[in-house]
C-alpha positions as CSV (number, residue, x, y, z in Angstrom):
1,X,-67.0,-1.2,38.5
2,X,-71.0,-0.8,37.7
3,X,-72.2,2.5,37.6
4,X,-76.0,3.2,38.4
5,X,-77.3,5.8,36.0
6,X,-80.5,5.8,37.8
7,X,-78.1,7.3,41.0
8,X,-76.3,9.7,38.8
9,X,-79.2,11.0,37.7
10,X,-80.7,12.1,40.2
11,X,-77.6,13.6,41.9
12,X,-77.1,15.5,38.7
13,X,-81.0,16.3,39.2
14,X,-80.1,17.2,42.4
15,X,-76.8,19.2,41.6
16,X,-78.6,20.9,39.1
17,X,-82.0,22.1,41.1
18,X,-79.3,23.1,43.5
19,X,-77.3,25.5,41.2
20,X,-80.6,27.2,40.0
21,X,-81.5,28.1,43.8
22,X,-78.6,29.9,43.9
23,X,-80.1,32.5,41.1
24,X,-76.6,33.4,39.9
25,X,-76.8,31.3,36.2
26,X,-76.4,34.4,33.7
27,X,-76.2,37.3,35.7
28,X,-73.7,39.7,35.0
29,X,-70.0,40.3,36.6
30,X,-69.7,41.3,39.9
31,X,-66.6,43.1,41.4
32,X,-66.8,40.7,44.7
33,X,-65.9,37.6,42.3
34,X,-63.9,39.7,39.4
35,X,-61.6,40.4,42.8
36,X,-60.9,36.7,43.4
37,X,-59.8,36.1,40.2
38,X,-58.1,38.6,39.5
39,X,-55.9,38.4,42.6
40,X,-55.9,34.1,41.8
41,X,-53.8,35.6,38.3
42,X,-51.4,37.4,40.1
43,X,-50.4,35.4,42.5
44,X,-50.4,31.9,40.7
45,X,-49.0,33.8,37.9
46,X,-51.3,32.1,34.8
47,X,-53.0,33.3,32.1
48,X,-56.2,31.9,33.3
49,X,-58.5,31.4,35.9
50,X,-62.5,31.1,36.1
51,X,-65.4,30.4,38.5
52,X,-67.3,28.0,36.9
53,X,-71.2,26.6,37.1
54,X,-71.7,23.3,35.2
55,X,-75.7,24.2,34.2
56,X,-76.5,21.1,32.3
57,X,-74.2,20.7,28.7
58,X,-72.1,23.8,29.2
59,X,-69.7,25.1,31.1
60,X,-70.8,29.0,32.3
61,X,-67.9,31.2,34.2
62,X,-69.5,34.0,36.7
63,X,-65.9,35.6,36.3
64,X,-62.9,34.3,34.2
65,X,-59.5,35.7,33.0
66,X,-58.3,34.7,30.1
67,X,-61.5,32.6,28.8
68,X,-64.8,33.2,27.4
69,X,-68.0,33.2,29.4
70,X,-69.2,29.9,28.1
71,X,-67.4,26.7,27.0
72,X,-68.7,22.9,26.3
73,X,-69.3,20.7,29.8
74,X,-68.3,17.6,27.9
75,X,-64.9,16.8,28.5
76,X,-64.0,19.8,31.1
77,X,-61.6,19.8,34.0
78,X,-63.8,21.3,35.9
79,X,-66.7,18.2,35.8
80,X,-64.0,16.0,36.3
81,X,-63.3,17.8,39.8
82,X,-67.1,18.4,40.4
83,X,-67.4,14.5,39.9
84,X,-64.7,13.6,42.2
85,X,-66.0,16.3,44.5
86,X,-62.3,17.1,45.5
87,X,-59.5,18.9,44.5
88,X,-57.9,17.9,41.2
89,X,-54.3,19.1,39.8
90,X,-52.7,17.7,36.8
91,X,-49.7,19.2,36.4
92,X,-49.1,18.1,33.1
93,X,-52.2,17.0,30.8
94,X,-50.2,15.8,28.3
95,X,-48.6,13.4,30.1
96,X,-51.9,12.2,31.9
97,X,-53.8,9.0,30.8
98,X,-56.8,10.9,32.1
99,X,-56.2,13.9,30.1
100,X,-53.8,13.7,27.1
101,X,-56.8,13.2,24.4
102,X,-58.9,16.0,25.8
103,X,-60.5,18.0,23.1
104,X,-59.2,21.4,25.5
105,X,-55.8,19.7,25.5
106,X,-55.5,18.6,22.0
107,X,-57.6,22.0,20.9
108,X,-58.4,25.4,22.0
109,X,-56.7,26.4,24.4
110,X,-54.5,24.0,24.5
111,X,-54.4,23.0,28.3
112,X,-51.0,21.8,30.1
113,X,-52.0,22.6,33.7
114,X,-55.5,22.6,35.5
115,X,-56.0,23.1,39.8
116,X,-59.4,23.1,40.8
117,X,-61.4,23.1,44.2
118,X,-65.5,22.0,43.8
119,X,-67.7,25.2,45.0
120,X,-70.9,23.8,46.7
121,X,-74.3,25.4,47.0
122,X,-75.8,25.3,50.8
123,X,-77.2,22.1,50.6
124,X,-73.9,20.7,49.8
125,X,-74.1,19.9,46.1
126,X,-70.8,20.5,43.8
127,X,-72.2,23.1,41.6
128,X,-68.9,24.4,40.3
129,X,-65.0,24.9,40.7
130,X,-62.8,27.7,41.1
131,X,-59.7,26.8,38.7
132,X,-56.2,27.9,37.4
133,X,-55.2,26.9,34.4
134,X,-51.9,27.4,32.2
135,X,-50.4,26.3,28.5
136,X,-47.5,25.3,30.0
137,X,-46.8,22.6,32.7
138,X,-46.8,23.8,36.1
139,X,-46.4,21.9,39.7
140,X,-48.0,23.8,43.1
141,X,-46.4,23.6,46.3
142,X,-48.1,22.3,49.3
143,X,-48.8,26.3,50.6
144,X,-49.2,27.2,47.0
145,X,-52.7,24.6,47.5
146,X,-53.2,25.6,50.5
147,X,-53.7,29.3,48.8
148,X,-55.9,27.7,45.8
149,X,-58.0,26.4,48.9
150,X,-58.7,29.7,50.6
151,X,-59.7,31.6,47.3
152,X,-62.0,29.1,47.1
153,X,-63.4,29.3,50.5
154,X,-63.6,33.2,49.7
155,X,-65.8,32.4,47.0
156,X,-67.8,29.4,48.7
157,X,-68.4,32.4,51.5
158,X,-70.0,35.3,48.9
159,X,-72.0,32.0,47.5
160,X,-73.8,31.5,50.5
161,X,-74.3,35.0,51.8
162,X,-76.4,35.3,49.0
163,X,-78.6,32.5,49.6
164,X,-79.1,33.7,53.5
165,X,-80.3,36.7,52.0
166,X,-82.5,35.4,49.5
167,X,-83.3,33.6,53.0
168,X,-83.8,36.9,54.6
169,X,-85.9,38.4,52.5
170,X,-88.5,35.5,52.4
171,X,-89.0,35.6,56.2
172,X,-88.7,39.7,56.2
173,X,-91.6,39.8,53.6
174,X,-93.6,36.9,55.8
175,X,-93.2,39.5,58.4
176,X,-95.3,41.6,56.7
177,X,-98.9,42.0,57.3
178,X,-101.0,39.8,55.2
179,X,-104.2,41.4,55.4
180,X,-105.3,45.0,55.7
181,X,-107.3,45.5,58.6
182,X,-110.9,45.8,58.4
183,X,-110.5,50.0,58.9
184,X,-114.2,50.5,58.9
185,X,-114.7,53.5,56.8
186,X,-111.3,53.8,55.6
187,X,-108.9,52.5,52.7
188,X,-105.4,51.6,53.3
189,X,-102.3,50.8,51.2
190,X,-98.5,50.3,52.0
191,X,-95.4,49.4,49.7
192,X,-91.8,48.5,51.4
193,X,-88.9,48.2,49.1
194,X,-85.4,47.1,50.3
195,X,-82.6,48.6,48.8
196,X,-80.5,45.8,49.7
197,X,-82.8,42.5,49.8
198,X,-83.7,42.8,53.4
199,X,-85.0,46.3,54.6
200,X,-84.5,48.5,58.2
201,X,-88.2,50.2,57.3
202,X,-91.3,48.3,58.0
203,X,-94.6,48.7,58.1
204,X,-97.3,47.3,60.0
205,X,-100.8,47.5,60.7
206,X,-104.0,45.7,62.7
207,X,-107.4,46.1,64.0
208,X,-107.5,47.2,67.8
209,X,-111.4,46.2,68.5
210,X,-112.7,49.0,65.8
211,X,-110.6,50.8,65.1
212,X,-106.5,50.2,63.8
213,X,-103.3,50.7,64.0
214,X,-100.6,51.8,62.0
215,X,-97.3,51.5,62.2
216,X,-93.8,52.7,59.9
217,X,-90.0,52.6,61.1
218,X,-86.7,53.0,59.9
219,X,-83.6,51.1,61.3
220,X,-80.4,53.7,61.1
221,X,-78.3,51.2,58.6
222,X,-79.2,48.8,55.9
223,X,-79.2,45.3,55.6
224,X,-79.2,42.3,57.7
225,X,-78.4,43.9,61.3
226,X,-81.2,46.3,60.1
227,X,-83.5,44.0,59.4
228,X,-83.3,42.0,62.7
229,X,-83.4,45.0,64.3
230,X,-86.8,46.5,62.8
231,X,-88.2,42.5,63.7
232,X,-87.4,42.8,67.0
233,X,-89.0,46.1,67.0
234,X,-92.4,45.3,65.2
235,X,-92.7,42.1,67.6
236,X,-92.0,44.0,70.8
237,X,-94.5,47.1,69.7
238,X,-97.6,45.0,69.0
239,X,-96.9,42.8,71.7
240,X,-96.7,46.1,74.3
241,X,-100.2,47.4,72.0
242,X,-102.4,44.7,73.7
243,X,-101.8,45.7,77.1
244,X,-101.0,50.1,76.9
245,X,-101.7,52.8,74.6
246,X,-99.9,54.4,72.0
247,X,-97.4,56.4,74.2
248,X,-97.2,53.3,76.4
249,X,-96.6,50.9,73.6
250,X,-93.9,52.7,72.2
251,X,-92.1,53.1,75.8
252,X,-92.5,49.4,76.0
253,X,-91.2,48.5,72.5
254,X,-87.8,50.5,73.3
255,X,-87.2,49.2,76.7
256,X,-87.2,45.6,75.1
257,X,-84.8,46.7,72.4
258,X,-82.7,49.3,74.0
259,X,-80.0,47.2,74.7
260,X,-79.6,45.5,71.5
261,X,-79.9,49.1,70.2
262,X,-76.7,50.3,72.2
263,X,-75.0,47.0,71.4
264,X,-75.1,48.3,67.7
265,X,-75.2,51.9,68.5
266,X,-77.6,52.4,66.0
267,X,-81.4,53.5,66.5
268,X,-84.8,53.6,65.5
269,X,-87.3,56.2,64.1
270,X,-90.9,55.5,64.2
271,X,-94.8,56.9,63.6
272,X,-97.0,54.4,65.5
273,X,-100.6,55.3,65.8
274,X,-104.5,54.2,66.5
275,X,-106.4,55.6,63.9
276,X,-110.5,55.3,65.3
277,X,-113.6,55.2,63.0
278,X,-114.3,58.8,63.7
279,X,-111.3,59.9,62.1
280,X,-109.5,60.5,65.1
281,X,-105.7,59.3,65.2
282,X,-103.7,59.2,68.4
283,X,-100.3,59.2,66.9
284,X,-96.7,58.9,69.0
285,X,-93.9,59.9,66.4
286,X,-90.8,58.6,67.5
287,X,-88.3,60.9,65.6
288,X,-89.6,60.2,62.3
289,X,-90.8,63.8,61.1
290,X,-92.2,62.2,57.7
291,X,-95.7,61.9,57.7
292,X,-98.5,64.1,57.0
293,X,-102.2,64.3,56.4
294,X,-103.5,65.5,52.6
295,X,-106.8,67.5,53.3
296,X,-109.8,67.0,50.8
297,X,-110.4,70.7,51.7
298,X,-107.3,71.8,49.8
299,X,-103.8,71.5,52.2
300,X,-101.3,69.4,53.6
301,X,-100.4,69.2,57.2
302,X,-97.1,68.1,58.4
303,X,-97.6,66.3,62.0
304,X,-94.8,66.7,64.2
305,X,-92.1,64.4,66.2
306,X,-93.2,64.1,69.2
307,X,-90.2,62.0,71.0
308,X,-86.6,61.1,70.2
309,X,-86.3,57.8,68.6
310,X,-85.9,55.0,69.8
311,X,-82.9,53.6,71.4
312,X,-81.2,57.5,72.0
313,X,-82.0,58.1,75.6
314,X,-84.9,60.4,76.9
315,X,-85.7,59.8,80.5
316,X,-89.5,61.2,79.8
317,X,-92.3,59.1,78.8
318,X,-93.4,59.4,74.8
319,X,-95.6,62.2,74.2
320,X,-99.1,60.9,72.3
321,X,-100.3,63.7,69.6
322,X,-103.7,64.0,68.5
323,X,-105.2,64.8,64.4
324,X,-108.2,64.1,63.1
325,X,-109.2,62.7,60.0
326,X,-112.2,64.6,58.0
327,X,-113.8,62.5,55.3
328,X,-111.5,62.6,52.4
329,X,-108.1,63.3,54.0
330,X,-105.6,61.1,53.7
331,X,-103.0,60.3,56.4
332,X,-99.3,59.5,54.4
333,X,-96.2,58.3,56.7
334,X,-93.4,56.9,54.2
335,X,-89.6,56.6,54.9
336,X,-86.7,59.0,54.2
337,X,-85.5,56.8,51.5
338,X,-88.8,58.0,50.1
339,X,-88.4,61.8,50.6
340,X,-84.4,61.5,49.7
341,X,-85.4,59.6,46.0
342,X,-87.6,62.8,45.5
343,X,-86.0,65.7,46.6
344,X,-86.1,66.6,50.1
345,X,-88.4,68.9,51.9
346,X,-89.2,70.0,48.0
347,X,-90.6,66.8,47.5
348,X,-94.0,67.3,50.1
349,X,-95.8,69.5,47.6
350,X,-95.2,66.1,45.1
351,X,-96.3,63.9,47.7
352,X,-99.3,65.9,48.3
353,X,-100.1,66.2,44.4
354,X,-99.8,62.4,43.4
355,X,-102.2,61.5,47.0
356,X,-104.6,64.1,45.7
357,X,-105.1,62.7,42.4
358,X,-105.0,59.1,42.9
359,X,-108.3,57.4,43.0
360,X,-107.6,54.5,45.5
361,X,-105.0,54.5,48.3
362,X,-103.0,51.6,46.4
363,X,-102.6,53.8,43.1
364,X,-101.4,56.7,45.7
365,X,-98.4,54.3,46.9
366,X,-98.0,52.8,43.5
367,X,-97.5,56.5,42.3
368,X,-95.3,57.3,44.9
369,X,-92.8,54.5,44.6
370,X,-92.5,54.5,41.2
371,X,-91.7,58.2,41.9
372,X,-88.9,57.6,44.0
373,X,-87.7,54.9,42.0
374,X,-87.5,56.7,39.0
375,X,-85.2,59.1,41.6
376,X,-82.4,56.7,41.9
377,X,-83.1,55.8,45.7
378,X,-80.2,54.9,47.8
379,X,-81.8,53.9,50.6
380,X,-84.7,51.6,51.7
381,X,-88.2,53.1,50.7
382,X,-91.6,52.3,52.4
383,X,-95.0,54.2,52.2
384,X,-98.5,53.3,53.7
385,X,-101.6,56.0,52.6
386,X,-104.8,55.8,54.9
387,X,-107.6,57.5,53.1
388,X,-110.9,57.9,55.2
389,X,-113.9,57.6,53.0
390,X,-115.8,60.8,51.9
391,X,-119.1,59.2,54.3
């Protein structure tokens, strides 16, 4: 039999670029995979089992029993099975052609019996194997295979949830506004930081004719459902924002996502508002509560909810509030991630404080989320400042 080196290479290439994508190599243990091996122990009853990663020479275990965290690639059981790209058992290595001179047979720790399955990244690529091993010969029954299988479908499963996350939280962050608006007269700075890789809080913001909007929202929950949820929400409110005003927009924006809303009996709260070049800001807060305007003359003022949120019935239309902007106040809406990380209610007059001394509207968020993350937040955190110029 030839074998092309040219082909192995580049599926080794490939294999390889694969296993880096997944952005697991060296990361630390995880109680989702320490779970699958330990159980793998107790019911196959050996003194070792690992997940494995073949990255490049050496062998690198996410979680093991029984092994250390790193072993030589040249020679292991477990490239053999990622070679074949099948299960392998040998029940006996001693005994096996294959096997019987392997340095782990001959040496430390003295394999007699290996079962492995091939773990693949998305794409398909063997990157890996989830294996048993013992000192002693051993022989698996057909169910007992069947068992070895499903583990390693359990693992295959948290393998890929990860990478439709890091998924996620690519197209969440395209979501994102990529420019400011042009906010004639005004500067303006947001931050959003997912507690679990894909956020319920967004923020938005664009130019209506002169003047702009602004937008922040949190999605009751975290993570992927929440996420969806707050797209289908920032979609439906700027599309509704051409054609109505605030109130009008935000009426529209829950009608299209009501019923999704009661599917997952979950809801929205959200401060959407038109912010004009005279300062003025027509502002419909959707049971948010958490934003306020810093005055250059010397106080804070909290602006009210003016509506339930969205996706809890109401049966009136929104109500639109009305503040004004004086040159040198700052308008500051952030998420109660935010206020949580920092204390509460007590954490207004801190808000107030780090707004008040920042020079630029980015330094204000930058200030504030380091703040909160210094807090130990639990919970998603988002903050947009808009600062109208002292002219």
């Amino acid at each position: 039999m030839v074998v092309d080196a040219e082909a192995l290479q580049q599926t080794e290439s490939r294999r390889q670029r694969a296993l880096a994508g997944l952005g697991i190599l060296d990361s630390g243990p995880e109680a989702r995979f320490d779970r699958v091996t330990r159980l793998a122990q107790q019911l196959f009853g050996v003194p070792m089992v690992s997940i494995t990663l073949l990255d490049g020479p050496r062998q690198w275990r996410k979680s093991h029993v029984g092994l250390s965290t790193e072993a030589p690639r040249e020679g292991a059981f477990c490239d053999a099975t990622v070679q074949q790209d099948a299960a392998l058992v040998v029940p006996d290595a001693a005994a096996d052609e294959r096997f019987r001179m392997n340095p782990f047979v001959q040496g430390d720790p003295h394999l007699r019996f290996y079962a492995g399955e091939p773990l693949h990244a998305p794409g398909g690529e063997a990157v890996g194997t989830f294996c048993v091993l013992d000192t002693v010969p051993r022989e698996l029954s057909p169910e007992q295979l069947g068992v070895l299988r499903d583990l390693a479908d359990w693992i295959q499963a948290e393998l890929e949830r990860d990478d439709e996350l890091d998924r996620a939280t690519v197209a969440q962050k395209a979501l994102l506004p990529r420019r400011k608006p042009r906010a004639l007269g005004y500067d303006v700075a947001a931050a959003c930081e997912p507690s679990r890789g894909v956020s319920g809080d967004f923020y938005d913001w664009y130019d209506m004719g002169d003047d702009f909007c602004v937008t922040v929202a949190d999605v009751m929950g975290k993570g992927m459902a929440a996420a969806m949820v707050a797209a289908s929400v920032r979609t439906a409110l700027r599309g509704a924002m051409s054609v109505s005003d605030v109130g009008g927009a935000v009426d529209a924006a829950s009608f299209v996502v009501e019923d999704d809303l009661d599917q997952l009996s979950t809801f929205v709260t959200l401060f959407h508002a038109r912010v004009g070049v005279d300062g003025s800001v027509r502002f419909v807060d959707a049971g948010h509560g958490l934003a306020l305007i810093v005055r250059a003359a010397g106080r804070f003022d909290r602006l009210d909810a003016t509506s339930m949120p969205l996706g809890i019935p109401g049966g009136e239309p929104r109500e639109t509030g009305q503040a004004h902007l004086a040159p040198g106040d700052a308008l500051v809406c952030f998420s109660d991630g935010i206020l949580d990380a920092l204390g509460g209610d007590r954490a207004l007059p801190r808000l107030e404080a780090i707004v008040r001394s920042s020079a630029t509207a980015a330094g204000a968020v930058s200030r504030i989320v380091s703040a909160a993350r210094a807090g130990l937040p639990i919970d998603d955190m988002t903050a947009v400042v808009v600062r109208r110029g002292d002219r």
